[in-house]
C-alpha positions, -999 to 999 in steps of 0.1 A, spaced: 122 -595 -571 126 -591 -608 123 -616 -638 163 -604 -639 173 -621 -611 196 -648 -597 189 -680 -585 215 -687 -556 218 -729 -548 246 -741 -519 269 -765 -527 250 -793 -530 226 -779 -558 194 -769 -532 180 -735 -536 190 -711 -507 176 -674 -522 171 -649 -545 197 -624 -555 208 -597 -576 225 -602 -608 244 -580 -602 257 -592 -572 258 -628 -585 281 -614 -611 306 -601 -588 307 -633 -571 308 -651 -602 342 -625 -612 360 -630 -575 351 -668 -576 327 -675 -550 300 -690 -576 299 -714 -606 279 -703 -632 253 -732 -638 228 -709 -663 224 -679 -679 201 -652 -694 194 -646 -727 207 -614 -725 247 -605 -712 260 -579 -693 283 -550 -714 318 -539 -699 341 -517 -712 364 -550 -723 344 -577 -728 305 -591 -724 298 -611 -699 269 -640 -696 240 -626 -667 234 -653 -645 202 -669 -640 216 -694 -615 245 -701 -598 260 -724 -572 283 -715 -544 317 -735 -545 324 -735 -509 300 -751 -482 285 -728 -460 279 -729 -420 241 -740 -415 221 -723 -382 203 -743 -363 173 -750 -381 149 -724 -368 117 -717 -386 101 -686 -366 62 -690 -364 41 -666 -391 9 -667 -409 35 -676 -440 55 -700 -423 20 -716 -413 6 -716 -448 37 -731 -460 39 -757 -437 4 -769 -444 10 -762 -480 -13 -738 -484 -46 -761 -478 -77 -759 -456 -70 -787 -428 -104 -787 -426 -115 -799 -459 -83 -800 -477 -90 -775 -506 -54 -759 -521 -62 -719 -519 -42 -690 -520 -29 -668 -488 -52 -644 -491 -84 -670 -489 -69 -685 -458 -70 -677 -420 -53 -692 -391 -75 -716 -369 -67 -724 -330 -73 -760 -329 -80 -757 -290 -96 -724 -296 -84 -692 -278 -117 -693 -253 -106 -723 -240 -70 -714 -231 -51 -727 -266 -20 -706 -271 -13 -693 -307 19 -716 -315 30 -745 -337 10 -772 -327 -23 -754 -320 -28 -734 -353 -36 -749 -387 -48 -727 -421 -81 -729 -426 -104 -719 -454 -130 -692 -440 -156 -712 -445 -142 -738 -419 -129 -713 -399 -161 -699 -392 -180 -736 -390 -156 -745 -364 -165 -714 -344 -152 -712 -310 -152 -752 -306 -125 -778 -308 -122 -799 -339 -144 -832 -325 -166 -811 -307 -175 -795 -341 -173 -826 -362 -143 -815 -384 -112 -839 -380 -79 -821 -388 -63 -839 -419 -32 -837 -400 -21 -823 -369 -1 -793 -363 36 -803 -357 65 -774 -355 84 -779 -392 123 -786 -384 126 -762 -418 107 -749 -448 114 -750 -485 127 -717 -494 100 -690 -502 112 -682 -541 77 -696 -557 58 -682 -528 73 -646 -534 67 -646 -569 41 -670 -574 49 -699 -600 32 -687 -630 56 -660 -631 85 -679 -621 115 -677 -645 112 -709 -669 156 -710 -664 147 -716 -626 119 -742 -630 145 -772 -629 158 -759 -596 128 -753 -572 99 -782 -571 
């Protein structure tokens, strides 16, 4: 992902993913997208300049999947937005683990609603016990997420998020 790319939002103005502006272009020219911002800087054809999209918004609706978030150390993070459960500090991916609430020695399964992110320092505290044997209430417990915000910020980290997408993403 570049600082050059495009923003694409469904229908309804919610962000979906990250494209090229290339291709954003092309869908722009064959009418697939509205252009809702630009770059600073255009795009040189032969003919005629054209605007390089920063964001744009799809004019047709598009079939939703089922909502399916498949389990990952990301997914996890995200869902528990990236804080220890433990002692609720905000840290970034690589300072946290993945913590069996019923831990692995005593038959929990690594799934949904049995693994939390954890700060090391918790993680290791906790040890092989469960939460109230080891004193450390969860601040909430593990549910599986019907969906997850889409992972623009997380792939390029906000501070070096476009400022033209900032309106867009929360």
């Amino acid at each position: 992902m570049t600082i050059r790319d495009t923003l694409l939002l469904d229908q309804g103005y919610q962000p979906l993913k990250v494209i090229s502006w290339q291709r954003a272009l092309v869908m722009h020219l064959v009418g697939k997208v509205e252009l809702v911002t630009a770059h600073a800087w255009s795009v040189q054809t032969v003919s005629r300049p054209f605007p390089a999209p920063a964001v744009v918004r799809l004019l047709r609706a598009i079939a939703h999947r089922p909502p399916f978030v498949r389990f990952s150390r990301e997914n996890v993070y995200l869902r528990d937005e990236y804080r220890c459960q433990y002692c609720g500090r905000h840290l970034p991916s690589r300072d946290l683990t993945l913590d069996h609430v019923l831990p692995r020695c005593q038959g929990g399964k690594t799934s949904w609603t049995n693994v939390v992110a954890a700060c090391t320092p918790c993680n290791r505290r906790k040890g092989r016990h469960t939460p109230d044997e080891a004193g450390m209430p969860l601040l909430s417990a593990p549910l599986r997420p019907r969906w997850l915000a889409p992972r623009v910020m997380v792939a390029v980290g906000e501070a070096q998020l476009p400022p033209i997408w900032r309106d867009w993403l929360h």
